[in-house]
Structure formats: C-alpha cells, structure tokens
ROZA-631926 format. One line per 8 residues: their letters; for each residue x, y, z of C-alpha. Coordinates in steps of 0.2 Angstrom, whole numbers, plus 5000, padded with zeros to 4 digits. Layout:
! residues N
A> X:Y:Z  ...
***
This chain:
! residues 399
XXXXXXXX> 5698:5488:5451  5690:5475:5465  5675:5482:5474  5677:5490:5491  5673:5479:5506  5655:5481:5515  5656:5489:5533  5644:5495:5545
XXXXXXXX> 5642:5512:5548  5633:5527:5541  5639:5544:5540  5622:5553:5537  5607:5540:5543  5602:5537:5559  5587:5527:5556  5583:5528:5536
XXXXXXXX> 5568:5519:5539  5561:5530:5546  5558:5541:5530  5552:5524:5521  5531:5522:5518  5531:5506:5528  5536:5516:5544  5522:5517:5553
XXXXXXXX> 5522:5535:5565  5517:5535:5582  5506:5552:5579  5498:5560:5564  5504:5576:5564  5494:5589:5555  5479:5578:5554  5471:5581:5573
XXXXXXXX> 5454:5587:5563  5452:5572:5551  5456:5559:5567  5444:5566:5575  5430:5564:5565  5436:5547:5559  5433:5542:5579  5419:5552:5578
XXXXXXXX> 5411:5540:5564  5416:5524:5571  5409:5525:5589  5393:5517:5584  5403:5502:5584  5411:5503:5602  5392:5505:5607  5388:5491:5600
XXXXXXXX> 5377:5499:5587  5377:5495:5567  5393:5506:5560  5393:5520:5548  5397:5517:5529  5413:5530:5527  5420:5537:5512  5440:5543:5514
XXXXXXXX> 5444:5553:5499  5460:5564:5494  5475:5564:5483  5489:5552:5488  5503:5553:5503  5490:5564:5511  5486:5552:5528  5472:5542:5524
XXXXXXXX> 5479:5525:5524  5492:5529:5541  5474:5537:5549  5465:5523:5545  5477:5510:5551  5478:5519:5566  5461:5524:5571  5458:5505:5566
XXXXXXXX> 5474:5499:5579  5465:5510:5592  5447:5501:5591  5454:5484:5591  5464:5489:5607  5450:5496:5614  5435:5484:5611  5444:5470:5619
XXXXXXXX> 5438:5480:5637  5421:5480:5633  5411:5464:5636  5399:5454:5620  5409:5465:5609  5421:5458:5595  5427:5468:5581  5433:5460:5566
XXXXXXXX> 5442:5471:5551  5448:5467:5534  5462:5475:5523  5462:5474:5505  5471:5485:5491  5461:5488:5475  5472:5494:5467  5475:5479:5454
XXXXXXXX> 5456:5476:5454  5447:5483:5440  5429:5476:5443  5417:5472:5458  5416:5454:5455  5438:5455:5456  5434:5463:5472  5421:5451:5479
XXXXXXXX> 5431:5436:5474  5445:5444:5484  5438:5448:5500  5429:5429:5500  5449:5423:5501  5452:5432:5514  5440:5421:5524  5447:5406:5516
XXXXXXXX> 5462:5394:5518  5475:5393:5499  5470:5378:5496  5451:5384:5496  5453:5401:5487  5442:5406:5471  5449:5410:5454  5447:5428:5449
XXXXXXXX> 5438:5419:5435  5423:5407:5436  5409:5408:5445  5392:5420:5442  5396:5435:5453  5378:5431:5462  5388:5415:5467  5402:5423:5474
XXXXXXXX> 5391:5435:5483  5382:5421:5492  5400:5417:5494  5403:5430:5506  5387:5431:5515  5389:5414:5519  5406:5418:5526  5399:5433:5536
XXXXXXXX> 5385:5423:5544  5400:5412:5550  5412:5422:5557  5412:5424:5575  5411:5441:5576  5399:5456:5580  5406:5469:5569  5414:5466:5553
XXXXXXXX> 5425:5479:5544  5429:5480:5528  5444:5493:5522  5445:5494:5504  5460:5505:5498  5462:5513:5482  5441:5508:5477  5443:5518:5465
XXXXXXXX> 5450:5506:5453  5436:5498:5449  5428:5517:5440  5410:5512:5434  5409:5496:5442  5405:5501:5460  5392:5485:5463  5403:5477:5477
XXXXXXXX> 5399:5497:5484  5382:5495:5483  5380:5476:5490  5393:5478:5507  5385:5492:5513  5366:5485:5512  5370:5468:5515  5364:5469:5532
XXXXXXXX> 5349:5480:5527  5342:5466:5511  5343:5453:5523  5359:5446:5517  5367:5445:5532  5355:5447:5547  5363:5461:5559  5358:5450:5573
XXXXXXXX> 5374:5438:5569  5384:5451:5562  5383:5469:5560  5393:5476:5544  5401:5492:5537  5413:5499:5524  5428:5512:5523  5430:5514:5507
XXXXXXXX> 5448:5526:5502  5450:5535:5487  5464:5543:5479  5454:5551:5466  5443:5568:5468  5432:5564:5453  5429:5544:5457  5417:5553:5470
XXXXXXXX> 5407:5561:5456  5405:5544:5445  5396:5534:5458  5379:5529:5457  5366:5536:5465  5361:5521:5477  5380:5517:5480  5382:5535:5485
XXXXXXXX> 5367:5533:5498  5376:5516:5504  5393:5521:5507  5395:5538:5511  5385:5541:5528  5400:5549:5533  5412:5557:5521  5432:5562:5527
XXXXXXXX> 5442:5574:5513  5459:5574:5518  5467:5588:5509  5484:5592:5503  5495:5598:5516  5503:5615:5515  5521:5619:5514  5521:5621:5534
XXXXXXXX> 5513:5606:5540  5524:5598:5528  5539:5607:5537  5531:5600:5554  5529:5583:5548  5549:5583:5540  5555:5589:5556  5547:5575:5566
XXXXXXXX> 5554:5565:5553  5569:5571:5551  5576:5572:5571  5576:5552:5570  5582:5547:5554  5598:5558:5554  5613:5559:5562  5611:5575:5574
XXXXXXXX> 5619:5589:5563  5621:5582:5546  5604:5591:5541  5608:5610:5534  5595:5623:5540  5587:5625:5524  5586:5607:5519  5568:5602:5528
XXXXXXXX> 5561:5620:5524  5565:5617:5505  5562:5598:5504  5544:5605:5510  5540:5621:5500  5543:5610:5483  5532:5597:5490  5519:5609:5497
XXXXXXXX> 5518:5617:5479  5518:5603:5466  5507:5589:5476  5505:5592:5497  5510:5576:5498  5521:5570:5513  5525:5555:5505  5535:5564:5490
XXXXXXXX> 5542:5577:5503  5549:5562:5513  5555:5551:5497  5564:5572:5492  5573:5572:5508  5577:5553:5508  5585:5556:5492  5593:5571:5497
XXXXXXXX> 5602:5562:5511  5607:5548:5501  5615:5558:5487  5626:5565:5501  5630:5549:5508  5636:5543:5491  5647:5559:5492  5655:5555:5506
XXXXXXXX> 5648:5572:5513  5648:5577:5530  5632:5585:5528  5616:5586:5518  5615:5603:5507  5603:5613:5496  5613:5607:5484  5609:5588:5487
XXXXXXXX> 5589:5591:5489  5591:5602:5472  5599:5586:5464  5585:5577:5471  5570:5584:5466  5571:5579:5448  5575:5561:5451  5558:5561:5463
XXXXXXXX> 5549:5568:5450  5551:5557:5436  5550:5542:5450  5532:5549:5454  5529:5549:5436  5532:5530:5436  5523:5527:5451  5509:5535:5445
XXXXXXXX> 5508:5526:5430  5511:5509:5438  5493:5514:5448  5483:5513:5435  5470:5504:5431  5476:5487:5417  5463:5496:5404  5473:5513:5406
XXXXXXXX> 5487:5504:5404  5481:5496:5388  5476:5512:5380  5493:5519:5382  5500:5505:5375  5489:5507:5360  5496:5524:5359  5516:5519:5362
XXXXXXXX> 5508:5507:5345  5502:5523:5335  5520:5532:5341  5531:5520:5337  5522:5522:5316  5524:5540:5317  5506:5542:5318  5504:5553:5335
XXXXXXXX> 5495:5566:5337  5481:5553:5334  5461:5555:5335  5450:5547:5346  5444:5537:5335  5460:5530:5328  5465:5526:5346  5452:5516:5348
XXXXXXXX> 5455:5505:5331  5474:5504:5341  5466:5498:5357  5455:5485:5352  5469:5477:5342  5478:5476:5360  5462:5469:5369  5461:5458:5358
XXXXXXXX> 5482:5454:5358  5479:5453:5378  5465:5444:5378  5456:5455:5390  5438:5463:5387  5436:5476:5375  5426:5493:5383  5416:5504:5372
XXXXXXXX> 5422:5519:5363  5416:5529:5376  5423:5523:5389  5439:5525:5382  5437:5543:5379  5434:5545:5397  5451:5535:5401  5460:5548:5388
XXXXXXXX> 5451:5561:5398  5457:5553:5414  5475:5551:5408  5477:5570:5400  5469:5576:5418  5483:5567:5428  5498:5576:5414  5503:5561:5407
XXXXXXXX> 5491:5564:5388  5490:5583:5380  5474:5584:5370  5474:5600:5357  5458:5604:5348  5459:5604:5330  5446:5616:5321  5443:5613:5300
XXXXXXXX> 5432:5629:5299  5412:5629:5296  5413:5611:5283  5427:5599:5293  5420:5601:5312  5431:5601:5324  5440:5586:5335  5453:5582:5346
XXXXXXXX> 5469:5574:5345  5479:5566:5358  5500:5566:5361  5512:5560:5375  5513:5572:5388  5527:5562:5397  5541:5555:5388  5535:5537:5381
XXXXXXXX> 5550:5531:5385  5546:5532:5402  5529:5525:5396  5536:5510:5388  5548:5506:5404  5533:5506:5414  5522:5494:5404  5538:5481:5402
XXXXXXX> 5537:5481:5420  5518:5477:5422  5514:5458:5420  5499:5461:5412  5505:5470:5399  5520:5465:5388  5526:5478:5377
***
C-alpha cells in the first residue's frame, strides 16, 4: 500500500508552534515577582553605574531563561534613548562545558571572526584570560553583559566565576572603558552550595530563585497557551486542568506541561479525532516522562556521562549492584578509552551522589555486621537501555 499524498490542513493545531520551547511569549505569566526584581537589579546599568553580579537559580522549565531574554530585550530597547550609554550582552550555553578554561576560550570567540577562533585546547588558561580582557578593553561599549546559561556545568571549576565578575575591580579591565557584570543561570539547587567562598561574593550581589510553579499557575500558563495553538473547541474541558496537575505534582515545570499537552494534541491528530480527550493526555504522560528522562540524561556533564558508561560496562558482565570502588576501576578504564582526563575517586563519588539524587542511580547500604563495615552499592535506577540509547547518541561518548 503507497503512502497517502501530503496536504495542508490540520484538524487539531492552530499554531503548534506555539506550545514549542523556541516560542518566545509576549508576557511571563506567573512570574510578575521574579521580573521585577530581575529589573530591579539591572537598573544600575540604565544609570550608567557598574551592574550587579546576578545569580538565577531553580529547577528547569521554570522561567529563567524566557525572563532573562526578555528583561534583556527590554534593556536593549530602552538604553538606545539614553545618550553616552551602549549596552553590549553576550549569550552562551554551558551546558557542553565542563571546565572554566572551556568557558573562557568560549566567550573569547564570541568576540572573534571563524577564521580567528581559539581551540578548546592550547593555550595557558592565563593566556586566554588576557584574551578576553584584551577584547573587553576593545569593544566599544559601556556595559558589557555576560549571560551564562546552565553554569553549572562546570561543578568545582567555578574560576571563570570568580574572574568576570572582578575583572573590573583587579584592574583587568578598567571600568572607565568598559564596565562589566554577569547573570550566571542555574538549573541546579545544590551547584549554589559548592561554590567557593570568593566566587560566591563575586557573583551573587543579587540572587533570583525561581520556583516550581504550582498546579494553577501552570493551568494559567496552559490556558494562554492553549487559546492560540488549537483550533477553538477541539480542547476538552479537562485537558489543560489535567495536563497541569501532573506537571504541578512531578516537576512544576511549564516546559513538560506544554511538551504533555503538545503530545496530547498530536495523539489526537494521529487519530483523526475531532477533539483532544483525557484519554489522549493519559496516553501522553508516559511518553513525556521517559522523553524527560533522556533529556535529562543528555544534560549532563561528559564525566557523568563517562561514569554511567562505566556502569552500563559492569551491567553488561553481570556485575551490578557494584561498589564504589569497583566503579571507579570501570571508569578509569573509560577515561582512559576516551582519552579524557581522569577525576579522583572522590569526585566520582560525588557524581554517583549527583546521579542517585536526580533518580537515575539507587544506592542501598550494605552492612557486614561489627567485623565487615558497612558500604554502599550502586544499580540502575532507570532502565539502561534507555541509558545506553542516550550515550550512542552523544558524540563524545561511543558506546
């Protein structure tokens, strides 16, 4: 049987682009608090003074990135009205960077033709530091910005924290010729607790949590949503209210409420239904869960991902549950088989720690009495299938 031709027409989706992350809303429903103080904190800069250092931290699909790219939009709009000032920003996603120096070589190229660009390898990192002072002091600009999404993949290594935000205090960058701050965003509550104590009196003058939302500001948010991206009248009643409670109750993210009701609508359009059910949001939510799964997984820092490798390795000879220690022997065979530097066994055990805290490791205590001690042992807490499809799809890992 020959395919069925392509036509135009949807029977369900008005505007399905609308429930996509790229769409960028006009307001920030639910969010009138933490825009307000994100304002708040940048003033300085419309005065003309040095800006505040800013740390944005909270789980994700909770605003911080559509808030920042909006209060950001609103100050480039509005310093072009005020005379001998000129606001430059720049955007970059950490989330592939695992160290400061990655960082800094990164942000250099933004200043920087292809042709000119640094190698992520190469250089001293004071090198590439003076780098980017250099490239500060030229810029014609008063204000430089620096966004750095998802910081927290760099865990320990927080110097590039330490040097932005003091670069115009040690003299790096004289604030006469350019005056410089940082919004650093975090997707992770305890990446807070790790840093240093001088990076944590650099960057965090001013400190924005966004929190999950609950199950009726996600009902809000839906509903705005909702009124442009379907057809007026496929939606059942109970659709928005239920795509919102399961999201309010397993993460308060809008991001998987909008992905839930998404899918909801797109099973019914593969139905040929005339409307979208309870019964199509009911089929959705377990396809959105394992899809966060892999998302989540794909997020990871590469040494995360090199330690579960390592365990898919002890799984695949039967030798899961395994012990730290035993772990470890695994991983440094695959640091070495990856030709990426080897962490210390402590550092590992915090990644374990990290990786049972977000579901995807169980860790059971295992007690030989008064004469053995007692350790832990780790196990998949997610099917490693799923695990091992993930990793195939990550270049730097080849499973």
């Amino acid at each position: 049987m020959g395919l069925e031709p392509f036509t135009p027409g949807d029977s369900i989706f008005e505007n399905e682009d609308i429930l996509r992350d790229s769409h960028q809303p006009e307001t920030l429903l639910e969010r009138e608090d933490e825009l307000r103080e994100y304002q708040s904190s940048l003033q300085p800069v419309i005065n003309g003074a040095r800006p505040r250092n800013i740390f944005l931290y909270g789980q994700t699909g909770v605003g911080k990135t559509v808030a920042t790219d909006m209060v950001i939009d609103r100050l480039q709009t509005d310093q072009k009205k005020i005379d001998n000032l000129d606001v430059h920003s720049i955007n970059i996603i950490c989330k592939n960077l695992t160290s400061s120096y990655q960082v800094a070589v990164k942000l250099v190229n933004q200043f920087r033709p292809k042709d000119q660009r640094l190698p992520s390898t190469g250089y001293p990192p004071d090198t590439v530091y003076e780098f980017l002072w250099d490239h500060l002091k030229e810029i014609d600009a008063t204000h430089v910005l620096f966004i750095l999404d998802e910081i927290d993949a760099v865990g320990k290594d927080d110097n590039i924290l330490y040097e932005l935000p003091r670069c115009n205090d040690n003299g790096n960058v004289p604030p006469e010729i350019t005056k410089v701050g940082v919004i650093g965003i975090s997707n992770n509550f305890t990446f807070r607790e790790q840093l240093s104590a001088r990076v944590t009196d650099s960057l965090c003058d001013e400190e924005i949590h966004f929190p999950p939302y609950d199950s009726d500001q996600l009902r809000s948010i839906l509903h705005q949503r909702a009124e442009r991206a379907f057809i007026s009248g496929v939606l059942e009643d109970d659709v928005v209210p239920l795509a919102a409670a399961i999201a309010g109750q397993e993460s308060g993210s809008a991001r998987q409420a909008l992905k839930l009701l998404f899918k909801a609508g797109d099973l019914a359009r593969g139905d040929n239904a005339k409307a979208v059910t309870e019964s199509h949001m009911r089929e959705a939510e377990p396809l959105i869960k394992e899809g966060k799964i892999k998302s989540e997984l794909q997020s990871l820092p590469a040494q995360s991902h090199i330690t579960l490798y390592a365990l898919l390795r002890l799984h695949e000879k039967d030798n899961l549950p395994a012990k730290t220690g035993e772990i470890y022997d695994e991983y440094e065979k695959a640091a070495s088989h990856f030709q990426t530097q080897k962490k210390t066994d402590r550092t590992i055990r915090n990644r374990l720690n990290q990786l049972n805290l977000k579901g995807f490791l169980t860790v059971d205590e295992k007690n030989m009495g008064s004469r053995g001690g007692s350790y832990y042992v780790y196990q998949f807490g997610v099917r490693p299938e799923l695990i091992q499809n993930v990793l195939e799809n990550i270049d730097r890992v080849e499973v």
